[in-house]
N, C-alpha and C positions, 0 to 999 in steps of 0.2 A: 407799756411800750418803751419808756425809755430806758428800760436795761437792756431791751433786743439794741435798739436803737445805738446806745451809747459804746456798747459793747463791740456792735460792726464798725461803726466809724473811728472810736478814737482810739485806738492801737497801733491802724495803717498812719491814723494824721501824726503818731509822735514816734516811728517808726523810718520817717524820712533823714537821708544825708544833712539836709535841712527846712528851715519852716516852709512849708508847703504853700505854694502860692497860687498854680493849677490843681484844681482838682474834678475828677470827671466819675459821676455814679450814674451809674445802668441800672434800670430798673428806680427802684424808688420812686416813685409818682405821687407819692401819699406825702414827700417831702418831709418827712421825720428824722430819717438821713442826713437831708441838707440843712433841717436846723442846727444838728448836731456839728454839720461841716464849718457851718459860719460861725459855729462859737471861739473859732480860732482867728484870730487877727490877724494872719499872714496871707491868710486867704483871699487872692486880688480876683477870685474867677472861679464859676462853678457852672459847670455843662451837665445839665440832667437830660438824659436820653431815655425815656420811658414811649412803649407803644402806644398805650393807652390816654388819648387826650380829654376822654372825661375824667381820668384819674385824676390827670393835674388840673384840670378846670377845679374839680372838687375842690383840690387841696386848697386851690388859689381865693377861690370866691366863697365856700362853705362858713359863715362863721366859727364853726365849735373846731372846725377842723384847721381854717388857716390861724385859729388862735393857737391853737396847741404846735402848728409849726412855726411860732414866731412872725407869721405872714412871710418868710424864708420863701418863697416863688416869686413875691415881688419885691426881693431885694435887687436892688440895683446890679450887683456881680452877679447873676444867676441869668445864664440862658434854659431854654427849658426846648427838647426838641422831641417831635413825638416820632417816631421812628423805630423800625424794629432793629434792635442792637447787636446782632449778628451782623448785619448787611452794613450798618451805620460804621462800627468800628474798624470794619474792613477799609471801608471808603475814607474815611479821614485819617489823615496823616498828622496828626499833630502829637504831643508829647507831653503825657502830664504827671503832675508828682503824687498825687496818690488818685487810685481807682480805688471805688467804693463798688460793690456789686449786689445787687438787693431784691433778685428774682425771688418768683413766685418757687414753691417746690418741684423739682420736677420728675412730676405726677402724670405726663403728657410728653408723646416725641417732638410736639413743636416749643414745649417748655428745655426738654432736655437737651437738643441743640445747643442751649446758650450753656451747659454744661459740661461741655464736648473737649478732647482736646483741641481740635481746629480754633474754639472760641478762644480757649486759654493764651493760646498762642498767640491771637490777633491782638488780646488783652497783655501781652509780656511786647508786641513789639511795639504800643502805644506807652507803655511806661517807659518814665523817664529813667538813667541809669542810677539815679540818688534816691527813685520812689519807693512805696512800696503801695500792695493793693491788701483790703480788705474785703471778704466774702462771708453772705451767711450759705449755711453748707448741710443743710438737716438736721437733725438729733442724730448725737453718736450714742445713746442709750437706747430710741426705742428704732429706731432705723441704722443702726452701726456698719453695713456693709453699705449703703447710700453713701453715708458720709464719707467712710475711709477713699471708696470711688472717686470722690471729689477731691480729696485732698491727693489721691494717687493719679489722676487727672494730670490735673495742677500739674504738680513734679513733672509729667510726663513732657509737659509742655515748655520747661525750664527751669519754672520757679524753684526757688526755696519756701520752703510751707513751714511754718511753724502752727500746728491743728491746737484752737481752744475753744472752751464752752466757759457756757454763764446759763444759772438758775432763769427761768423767765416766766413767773406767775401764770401766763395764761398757756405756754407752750410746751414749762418743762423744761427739762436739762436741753439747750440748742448749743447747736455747733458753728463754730465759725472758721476760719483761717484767716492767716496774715503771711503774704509771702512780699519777696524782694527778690531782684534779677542773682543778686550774691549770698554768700551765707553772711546770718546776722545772729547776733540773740536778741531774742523778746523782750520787748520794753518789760522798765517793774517799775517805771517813775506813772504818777498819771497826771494828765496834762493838768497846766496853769488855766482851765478854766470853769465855770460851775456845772459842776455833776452833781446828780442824785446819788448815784450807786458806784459809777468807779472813781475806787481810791486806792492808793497804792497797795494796801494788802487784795482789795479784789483783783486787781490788774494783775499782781501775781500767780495766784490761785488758778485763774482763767489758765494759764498755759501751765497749769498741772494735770492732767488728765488721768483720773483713775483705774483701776485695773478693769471695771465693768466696763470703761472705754476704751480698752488698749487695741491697737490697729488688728485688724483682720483683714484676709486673704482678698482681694478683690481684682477684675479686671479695670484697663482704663476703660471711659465712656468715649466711645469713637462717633461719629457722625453715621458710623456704617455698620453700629454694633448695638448702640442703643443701650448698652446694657445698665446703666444706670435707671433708666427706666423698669426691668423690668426687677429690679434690685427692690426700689422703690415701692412698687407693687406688692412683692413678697412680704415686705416686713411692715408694710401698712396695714395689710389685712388680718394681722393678729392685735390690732387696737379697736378694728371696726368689725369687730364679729359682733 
């Protein structure tokens, strides 16, 4: 888990104007994310918004599990609110410097929503103008038109996307992105603090994408089109025969 983990979070965290001090992740309940968030020092504030509140019960009271997140839920900088993240980021106005994004795949139209341009947008008007946001985003190898979908989402929605992946023992080749309101290029430093797996040559590598991942043709995912879902569908079901 800590190369999915490492991978989403610390790109967006050293990708910011500067040290990031709010930071706000959707999804993630399992809190593997926000260990990864807190390993940064600058960080005075973290808003977890997950729906599920056995998730973060688990994560918080489980021992094997709140060991592995550092006990990261009951750090004192860490609110934790259970709420569904469409509706929630609507609703709050506030302004943070990086977005972590750590949804389930979407496999389901009430998953895909949070996939949507509308969301994307809600998610560009809560970043801050120095932020930047990190997403995991499907496999570009065994789902490639899922992914590209997301990342042509995204754009659709303002962002600048720069699309990466990272090997992940139990998942495979996964994909991610790391966007910002402007254009930027991709960190190739890795952050000053303890990782397993990224070091400046992976952190590179990440935002190389091979020719069996090169972008293909896709529509955006609309709220009124769905189409990421049934993108999804299609290219699932040549794993699960």
């Amino acid at each position: 888990e800590y190369r999915y983990h490492e991978s989403l979070v610390h790109p967006a965290m050293i990708s910011t104007d500067l040290p990031p001090k709010r930071v706000l992740i959707l999804g993630g309940g399992d809190g593997l994310g926000l260990r990864e968030v807190l390993a940064h020092p600058s960080v005075e504030h973290v808003t977890l918004v997950d729906l599920d509140p056995a998730m973060t019960n688990l994560a918080a009271n489980f021992p094997p599990l709140a060991e592995l997140t550092r006990n990261a839920l009951h750090d004192r900088r860490v609110t934790v609110i259970n709420d569904d993240a469409m509706v929630w980021i609507d609703e709050n106005r506030e302004l943070w410097d990086v977005i972590v994004i750590d949804f389930p795949d979407p496999n389901n139209y009430g998953l895909a929503k949070l996939y949507t341009k509308l969301f994307y947008s809600r998610a560009y008007a809560r970043l801050s103008p120095g932020g930047a946001l990190g997403i995991q985003a499907t496999s570009p190898i065994m789902a490639p038109r899922s992914y590209w979908c997301v990342i042509e989402t995204m754009r659709a929605a303002g962002f600048h996307v720069h699309p990466y992946q990272a090997a992940v023992p139990s998942f495979g080749v996964w994909g991610f992105a790391l966007a910002r309101k402007g254009a930027f290029d991709p960190p190739t430093k890795a952050p000053n603090v303890a990782l397993r797996f990224v070091n400046d040559a992976a952190l590179r590598s990440m935002f190389s994408m091979p020719a069996d991942m090169a972008p293909v043709e896709v529509e955006v995912n609309q709220l009124d089109n769905q189409v990421l879902v049934r993108y999804y569908e299609r290219e699932l079901k040549r794993w699960t025969r």
